[in-house]
The first five atom37 places (N, CA, C, CB, O) and aatype in JSON, in Angstrom:
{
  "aatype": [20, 20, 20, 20, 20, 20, 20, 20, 20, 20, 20, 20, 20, 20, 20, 20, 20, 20, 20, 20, 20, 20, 20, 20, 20, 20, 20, 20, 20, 20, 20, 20, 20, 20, 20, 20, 20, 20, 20, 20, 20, 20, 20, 20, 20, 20, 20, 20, 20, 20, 20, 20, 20, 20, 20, 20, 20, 20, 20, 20, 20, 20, 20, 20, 20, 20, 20, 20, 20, 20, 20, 20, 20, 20, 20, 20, 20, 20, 20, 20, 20, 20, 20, 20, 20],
  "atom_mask": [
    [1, 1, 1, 1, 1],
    [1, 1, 1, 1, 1],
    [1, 1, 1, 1, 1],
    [1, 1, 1, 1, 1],
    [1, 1, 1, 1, 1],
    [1, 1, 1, 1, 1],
    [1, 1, 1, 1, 1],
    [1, 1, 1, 1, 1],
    [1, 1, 1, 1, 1],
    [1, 1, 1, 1, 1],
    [1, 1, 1, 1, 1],
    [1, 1, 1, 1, 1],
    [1, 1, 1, 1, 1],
    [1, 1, 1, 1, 1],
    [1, 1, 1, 1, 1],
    [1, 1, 1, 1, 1],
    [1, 1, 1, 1, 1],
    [1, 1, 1, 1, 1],
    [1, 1, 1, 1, 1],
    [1, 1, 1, 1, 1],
    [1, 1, 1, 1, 1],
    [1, 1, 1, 1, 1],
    [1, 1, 1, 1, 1],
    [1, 1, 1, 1, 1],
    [1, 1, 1, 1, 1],
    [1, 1, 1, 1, 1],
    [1, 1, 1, 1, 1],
    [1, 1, 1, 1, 1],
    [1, 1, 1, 1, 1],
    [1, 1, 1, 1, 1],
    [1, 1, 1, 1, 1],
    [1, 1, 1, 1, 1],
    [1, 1, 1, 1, 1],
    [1, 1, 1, 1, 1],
    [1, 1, 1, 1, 1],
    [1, 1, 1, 1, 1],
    [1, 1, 1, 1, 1],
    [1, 1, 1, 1, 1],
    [1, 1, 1, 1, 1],
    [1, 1, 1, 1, 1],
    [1, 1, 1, 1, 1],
    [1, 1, 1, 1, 1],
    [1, 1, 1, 1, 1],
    [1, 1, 1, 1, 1],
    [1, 1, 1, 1, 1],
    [1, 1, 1, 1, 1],
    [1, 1, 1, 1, 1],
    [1, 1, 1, 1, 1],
    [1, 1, 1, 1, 1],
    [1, 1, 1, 1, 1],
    [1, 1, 1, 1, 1],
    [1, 1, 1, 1, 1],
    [1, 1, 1, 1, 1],
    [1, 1, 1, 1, 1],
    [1, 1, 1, 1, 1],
    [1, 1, 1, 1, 1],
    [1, 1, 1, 1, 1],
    [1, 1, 1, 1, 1],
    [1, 1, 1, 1, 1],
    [1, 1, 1, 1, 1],
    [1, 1, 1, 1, 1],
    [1, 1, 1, 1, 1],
    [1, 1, 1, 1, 1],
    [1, 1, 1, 1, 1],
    [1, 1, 1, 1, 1],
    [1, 1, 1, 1, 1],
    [1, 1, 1, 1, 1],
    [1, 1, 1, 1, 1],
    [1, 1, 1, 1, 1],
    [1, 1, 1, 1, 1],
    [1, 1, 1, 1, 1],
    [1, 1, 1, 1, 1],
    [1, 1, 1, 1, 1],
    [1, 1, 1, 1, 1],
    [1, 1, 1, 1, 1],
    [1, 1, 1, 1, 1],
    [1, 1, 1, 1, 1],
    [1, 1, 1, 1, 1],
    [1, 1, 1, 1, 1],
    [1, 1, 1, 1, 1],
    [1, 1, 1, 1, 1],
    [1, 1, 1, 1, 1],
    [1, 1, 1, 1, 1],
    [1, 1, 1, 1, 1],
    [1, 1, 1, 1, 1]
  ],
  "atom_positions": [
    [[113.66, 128.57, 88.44], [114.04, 127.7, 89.55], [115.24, 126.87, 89.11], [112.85, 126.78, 89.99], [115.17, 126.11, 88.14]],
    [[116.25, 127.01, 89.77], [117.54, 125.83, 89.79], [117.26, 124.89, 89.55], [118.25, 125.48, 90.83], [116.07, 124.57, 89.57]],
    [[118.52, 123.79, 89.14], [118.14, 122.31, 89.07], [118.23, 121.59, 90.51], [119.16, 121.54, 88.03], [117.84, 120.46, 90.8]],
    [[118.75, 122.4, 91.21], [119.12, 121.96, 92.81], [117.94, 121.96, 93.85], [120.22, 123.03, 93.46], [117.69, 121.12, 94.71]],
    [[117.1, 123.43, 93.48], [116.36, 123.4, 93.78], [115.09, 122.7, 93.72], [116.49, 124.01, 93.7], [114.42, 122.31, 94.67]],
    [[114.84, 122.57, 92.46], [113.81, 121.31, 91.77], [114.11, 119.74, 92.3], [114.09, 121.25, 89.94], [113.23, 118.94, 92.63]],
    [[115.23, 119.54, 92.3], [115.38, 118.01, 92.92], [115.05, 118.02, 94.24], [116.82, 117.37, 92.86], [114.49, 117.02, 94.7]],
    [[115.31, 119.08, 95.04], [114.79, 119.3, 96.58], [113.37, 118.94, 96.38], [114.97, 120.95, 97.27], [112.92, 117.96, 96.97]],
    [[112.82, 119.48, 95.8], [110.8, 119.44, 95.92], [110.54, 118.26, 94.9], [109.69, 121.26, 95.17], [109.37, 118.16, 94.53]],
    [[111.47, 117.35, 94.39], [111.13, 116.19, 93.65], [110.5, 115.16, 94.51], [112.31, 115.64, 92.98], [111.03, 114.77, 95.55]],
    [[109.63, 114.82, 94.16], [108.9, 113.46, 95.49], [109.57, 111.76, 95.14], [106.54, 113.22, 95.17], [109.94, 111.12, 94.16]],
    [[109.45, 111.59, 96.52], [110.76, 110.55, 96.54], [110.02, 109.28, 95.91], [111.51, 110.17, 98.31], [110.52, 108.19, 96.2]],
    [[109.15, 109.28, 95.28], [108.97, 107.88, 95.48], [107.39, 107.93, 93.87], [108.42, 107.42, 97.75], [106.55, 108.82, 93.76]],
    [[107.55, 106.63, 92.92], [106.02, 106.76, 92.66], [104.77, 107.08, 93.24], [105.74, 105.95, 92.38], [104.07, 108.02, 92.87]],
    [[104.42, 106.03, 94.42], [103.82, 106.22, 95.19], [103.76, 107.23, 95.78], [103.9, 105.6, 95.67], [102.58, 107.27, 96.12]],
    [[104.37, 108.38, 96.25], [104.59, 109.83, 97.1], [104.09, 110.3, 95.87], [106.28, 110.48, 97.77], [102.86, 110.3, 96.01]],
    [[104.39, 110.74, 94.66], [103.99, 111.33, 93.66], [102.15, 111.35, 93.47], [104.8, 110.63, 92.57], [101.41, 112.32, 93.34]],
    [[101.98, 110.59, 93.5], [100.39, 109.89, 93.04], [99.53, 110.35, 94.11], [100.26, 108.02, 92.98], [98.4, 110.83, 94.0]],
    [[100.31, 110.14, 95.35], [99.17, 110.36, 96.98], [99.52, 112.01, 97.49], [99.84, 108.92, 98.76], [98.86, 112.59, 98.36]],
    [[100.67, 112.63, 96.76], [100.81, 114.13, 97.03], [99.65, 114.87, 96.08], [102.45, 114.68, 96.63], [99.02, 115.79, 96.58]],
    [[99.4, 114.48, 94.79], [98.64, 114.88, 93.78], [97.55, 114.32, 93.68], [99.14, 114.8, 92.77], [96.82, 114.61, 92.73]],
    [[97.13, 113.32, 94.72], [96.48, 112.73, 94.82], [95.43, 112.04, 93.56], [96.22, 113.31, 95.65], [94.2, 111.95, 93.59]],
    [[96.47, 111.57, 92.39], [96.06, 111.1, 91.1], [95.87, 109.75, 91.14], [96.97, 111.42, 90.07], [96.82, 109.1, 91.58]],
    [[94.9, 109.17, 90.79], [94.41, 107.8, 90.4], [96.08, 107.07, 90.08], [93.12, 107.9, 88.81], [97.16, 107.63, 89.86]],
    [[95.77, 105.82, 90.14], [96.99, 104.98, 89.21], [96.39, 105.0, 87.91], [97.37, 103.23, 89.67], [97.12, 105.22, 86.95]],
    [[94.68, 104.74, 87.68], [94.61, 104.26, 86.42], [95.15, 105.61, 85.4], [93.0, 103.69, 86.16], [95.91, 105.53, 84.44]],
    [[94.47, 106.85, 85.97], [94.79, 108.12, 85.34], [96.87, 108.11, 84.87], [94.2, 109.52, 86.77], [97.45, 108.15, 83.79]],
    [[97.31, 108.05, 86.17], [99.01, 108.32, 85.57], [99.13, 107.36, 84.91], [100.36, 108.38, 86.56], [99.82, 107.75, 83.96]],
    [[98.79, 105.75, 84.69], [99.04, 104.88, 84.14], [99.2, 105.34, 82.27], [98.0, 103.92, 84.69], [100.11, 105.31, 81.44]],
    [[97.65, 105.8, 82.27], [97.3, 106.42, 80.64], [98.08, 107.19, 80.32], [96.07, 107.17, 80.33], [98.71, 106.88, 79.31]],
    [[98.53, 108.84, 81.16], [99.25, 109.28, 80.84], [100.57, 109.14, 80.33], [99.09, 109.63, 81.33], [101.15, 109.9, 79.55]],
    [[101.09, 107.84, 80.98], [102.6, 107.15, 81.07], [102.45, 106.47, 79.44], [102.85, 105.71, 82.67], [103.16, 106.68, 78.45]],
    [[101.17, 105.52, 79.63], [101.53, 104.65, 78.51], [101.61, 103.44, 78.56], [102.5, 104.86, 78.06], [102.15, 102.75, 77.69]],
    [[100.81, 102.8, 80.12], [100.9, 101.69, 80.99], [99.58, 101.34, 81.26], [101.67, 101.94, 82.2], [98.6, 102.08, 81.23]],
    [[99.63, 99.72, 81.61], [98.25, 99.54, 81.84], [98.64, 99.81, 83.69], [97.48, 97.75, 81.15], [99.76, 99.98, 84.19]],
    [[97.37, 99.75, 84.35], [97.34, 100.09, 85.49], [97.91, 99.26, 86.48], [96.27, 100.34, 85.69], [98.57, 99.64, 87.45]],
    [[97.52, 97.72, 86.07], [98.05, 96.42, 86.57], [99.44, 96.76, 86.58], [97.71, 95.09, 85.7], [100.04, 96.76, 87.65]],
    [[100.44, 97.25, 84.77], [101.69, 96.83, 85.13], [102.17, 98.23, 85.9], [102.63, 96.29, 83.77], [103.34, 98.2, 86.28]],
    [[101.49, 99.36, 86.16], [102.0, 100.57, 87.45], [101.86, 99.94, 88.99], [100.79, 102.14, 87.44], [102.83, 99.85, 89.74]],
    [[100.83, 99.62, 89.25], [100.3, 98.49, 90.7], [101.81, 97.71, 90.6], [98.46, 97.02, 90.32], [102.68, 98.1, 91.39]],
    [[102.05, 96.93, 89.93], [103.31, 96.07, 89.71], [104.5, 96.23, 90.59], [103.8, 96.29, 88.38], [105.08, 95.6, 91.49]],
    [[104.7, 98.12, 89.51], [106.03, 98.39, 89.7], [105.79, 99.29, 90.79], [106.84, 98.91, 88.48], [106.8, 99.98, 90.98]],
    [[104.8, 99.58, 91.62], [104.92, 100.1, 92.66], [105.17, 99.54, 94.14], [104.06, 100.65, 92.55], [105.67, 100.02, 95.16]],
    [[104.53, 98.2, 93.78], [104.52, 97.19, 94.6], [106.57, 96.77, 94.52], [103.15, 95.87, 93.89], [107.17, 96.14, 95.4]],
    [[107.02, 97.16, 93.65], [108.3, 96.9, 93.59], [108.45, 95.21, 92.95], [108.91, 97.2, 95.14], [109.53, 94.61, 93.04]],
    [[107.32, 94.62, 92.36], [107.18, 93.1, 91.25], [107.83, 93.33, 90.3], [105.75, 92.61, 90.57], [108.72, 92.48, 90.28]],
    [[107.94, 94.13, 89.3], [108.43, 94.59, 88.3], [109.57, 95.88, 88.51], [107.28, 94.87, 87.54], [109.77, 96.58, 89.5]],
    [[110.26, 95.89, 87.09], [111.26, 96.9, 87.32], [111.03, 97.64, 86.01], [112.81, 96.34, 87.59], [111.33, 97.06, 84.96]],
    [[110.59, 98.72, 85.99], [110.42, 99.23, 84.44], [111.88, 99.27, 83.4], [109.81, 100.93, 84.55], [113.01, 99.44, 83.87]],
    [[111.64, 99.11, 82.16], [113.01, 99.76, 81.46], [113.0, 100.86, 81.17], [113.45, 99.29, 80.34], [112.11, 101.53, 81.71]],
    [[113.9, 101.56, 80.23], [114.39, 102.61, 80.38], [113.68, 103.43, 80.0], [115.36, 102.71, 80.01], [113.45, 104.42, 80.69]],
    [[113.06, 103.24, 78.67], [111.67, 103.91, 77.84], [110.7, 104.25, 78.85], [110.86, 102.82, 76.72], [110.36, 105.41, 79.04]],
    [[110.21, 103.19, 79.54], [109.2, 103.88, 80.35], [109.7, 103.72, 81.57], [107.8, 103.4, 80.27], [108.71, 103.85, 82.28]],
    [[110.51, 103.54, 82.18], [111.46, 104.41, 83.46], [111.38, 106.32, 82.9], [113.76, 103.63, 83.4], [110.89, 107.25, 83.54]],
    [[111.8, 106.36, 81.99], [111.83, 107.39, 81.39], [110.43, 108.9, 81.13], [112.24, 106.68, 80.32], [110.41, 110.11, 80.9]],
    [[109.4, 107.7, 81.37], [108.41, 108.2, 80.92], [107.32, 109.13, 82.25], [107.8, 106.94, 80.17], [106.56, 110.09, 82.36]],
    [[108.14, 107.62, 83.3], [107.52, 108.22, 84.78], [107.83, 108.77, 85.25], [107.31, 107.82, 85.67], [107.12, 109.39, 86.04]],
    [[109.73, 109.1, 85.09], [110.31, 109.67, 85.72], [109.76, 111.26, 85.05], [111.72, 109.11, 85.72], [109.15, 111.95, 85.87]],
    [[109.91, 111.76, 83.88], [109.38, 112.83, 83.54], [108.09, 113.18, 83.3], [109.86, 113.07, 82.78], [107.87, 114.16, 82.58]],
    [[106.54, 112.08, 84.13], [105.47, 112.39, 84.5], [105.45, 113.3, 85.7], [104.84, 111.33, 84.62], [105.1, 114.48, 85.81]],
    [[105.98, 112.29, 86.71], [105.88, 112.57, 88.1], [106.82, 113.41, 88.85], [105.88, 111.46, 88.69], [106.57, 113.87, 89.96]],
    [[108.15, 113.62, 88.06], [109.02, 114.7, 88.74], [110.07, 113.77, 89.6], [108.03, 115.84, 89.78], [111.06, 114.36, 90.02]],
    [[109.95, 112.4, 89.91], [110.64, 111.59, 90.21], [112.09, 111.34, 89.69], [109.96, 110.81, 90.09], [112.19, 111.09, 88.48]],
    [[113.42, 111.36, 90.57], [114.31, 111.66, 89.87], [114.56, 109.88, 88.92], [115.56, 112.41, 90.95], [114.44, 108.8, 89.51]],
    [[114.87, 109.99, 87.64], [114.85, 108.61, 87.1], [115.48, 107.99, 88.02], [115.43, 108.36, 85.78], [114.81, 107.04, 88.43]],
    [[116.75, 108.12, 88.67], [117.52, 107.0, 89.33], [116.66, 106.44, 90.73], [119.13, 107.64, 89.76], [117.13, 105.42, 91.24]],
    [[115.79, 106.86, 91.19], [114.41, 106.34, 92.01], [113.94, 105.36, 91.09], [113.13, 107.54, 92.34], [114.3, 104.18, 91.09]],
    [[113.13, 105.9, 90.32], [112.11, 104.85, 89.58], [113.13, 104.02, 88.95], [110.96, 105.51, 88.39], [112.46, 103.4, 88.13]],
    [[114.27, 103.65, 88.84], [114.58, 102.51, 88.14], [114.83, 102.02, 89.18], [115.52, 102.42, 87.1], [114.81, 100.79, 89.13]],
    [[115.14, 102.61, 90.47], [115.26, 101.49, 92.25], [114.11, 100.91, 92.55], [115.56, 102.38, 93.9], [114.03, 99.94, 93.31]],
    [[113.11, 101.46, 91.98], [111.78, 100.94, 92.59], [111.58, 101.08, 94.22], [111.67, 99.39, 92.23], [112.55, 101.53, 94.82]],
    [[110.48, 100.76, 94.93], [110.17, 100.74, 96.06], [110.88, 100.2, 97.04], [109.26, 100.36, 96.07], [111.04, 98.98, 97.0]],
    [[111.4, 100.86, 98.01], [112.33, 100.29, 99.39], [111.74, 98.57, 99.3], [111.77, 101.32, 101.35], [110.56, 98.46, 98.94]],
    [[112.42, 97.41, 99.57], [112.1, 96.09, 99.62], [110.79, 96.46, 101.0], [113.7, 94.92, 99.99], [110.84, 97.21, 101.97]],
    [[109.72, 95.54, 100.5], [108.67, 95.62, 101.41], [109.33, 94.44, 102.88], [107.02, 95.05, 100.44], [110.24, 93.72, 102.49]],
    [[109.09, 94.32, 103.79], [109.09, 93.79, 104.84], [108.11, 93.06, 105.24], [109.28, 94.49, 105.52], [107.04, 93.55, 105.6]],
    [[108.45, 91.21, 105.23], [107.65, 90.32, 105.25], [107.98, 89.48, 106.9], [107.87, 89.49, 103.82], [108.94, 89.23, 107.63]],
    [[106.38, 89.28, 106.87], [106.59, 88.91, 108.62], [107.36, 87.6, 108.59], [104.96, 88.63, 109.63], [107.38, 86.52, 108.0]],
    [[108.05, 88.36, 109.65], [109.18, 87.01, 110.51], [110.48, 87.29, 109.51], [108.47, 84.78, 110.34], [111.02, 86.3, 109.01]],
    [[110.74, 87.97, 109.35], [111.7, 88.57, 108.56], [112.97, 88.89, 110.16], [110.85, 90.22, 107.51], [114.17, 88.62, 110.24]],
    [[112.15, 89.47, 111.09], [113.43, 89.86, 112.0], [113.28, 88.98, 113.52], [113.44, 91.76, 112.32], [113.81, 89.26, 114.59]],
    [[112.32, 87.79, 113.16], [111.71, 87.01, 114.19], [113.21, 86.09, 113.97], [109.91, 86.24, 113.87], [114.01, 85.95, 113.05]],
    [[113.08, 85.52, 115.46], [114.34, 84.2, 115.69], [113.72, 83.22, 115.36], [115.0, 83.83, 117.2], [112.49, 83.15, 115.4]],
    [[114.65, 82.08, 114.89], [113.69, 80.8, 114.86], [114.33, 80.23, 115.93], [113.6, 79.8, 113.46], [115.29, 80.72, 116.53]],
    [[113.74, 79.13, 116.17], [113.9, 78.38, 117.67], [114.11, 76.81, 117.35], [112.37, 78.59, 118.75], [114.26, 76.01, 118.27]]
  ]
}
């Protein structure tokens, strides 16, 4: 398989990775080398991994590294697109 091709079927996201394979956090956590809290973290987009273990998830999960060091789209907090008055 190509490298072109492989990035096509790469899943966009930690989270997409985990709920396609439908793998525990605590499970990829161990595998990675992380406690589960600091994966929850960086999925939640709280934390930003470094490169070592940016590195580590990115070649767990198939995630291209330059994702996992973006972390999660900014979550959307209410009244964020509300007017104030």
């Amino acid at each position: 398989m190509s490298e072109i091709e492989t990035s096509t079927m790469a899943p966009k996201s930690l989270a997409a990775y985990l709920k396609a394979t439908r793998t525990s956090g605590r499970s990829f956590a161990r595998k990675v080398g992380i406690s589960q809290s600091y994966l929850s973290l960086l999925l939640k987009g709280d934390r930003h991994p470094s490169g070592k273990i940016a590195l580590k998830l990115a070649r767990e999960s198939g995630v291209p590294i330059e994702r996992v060091l973006a972390g999660p789209a900014p979550r959307r907090r209410r009244g964020d697109d509300e007017e104030t008055h």
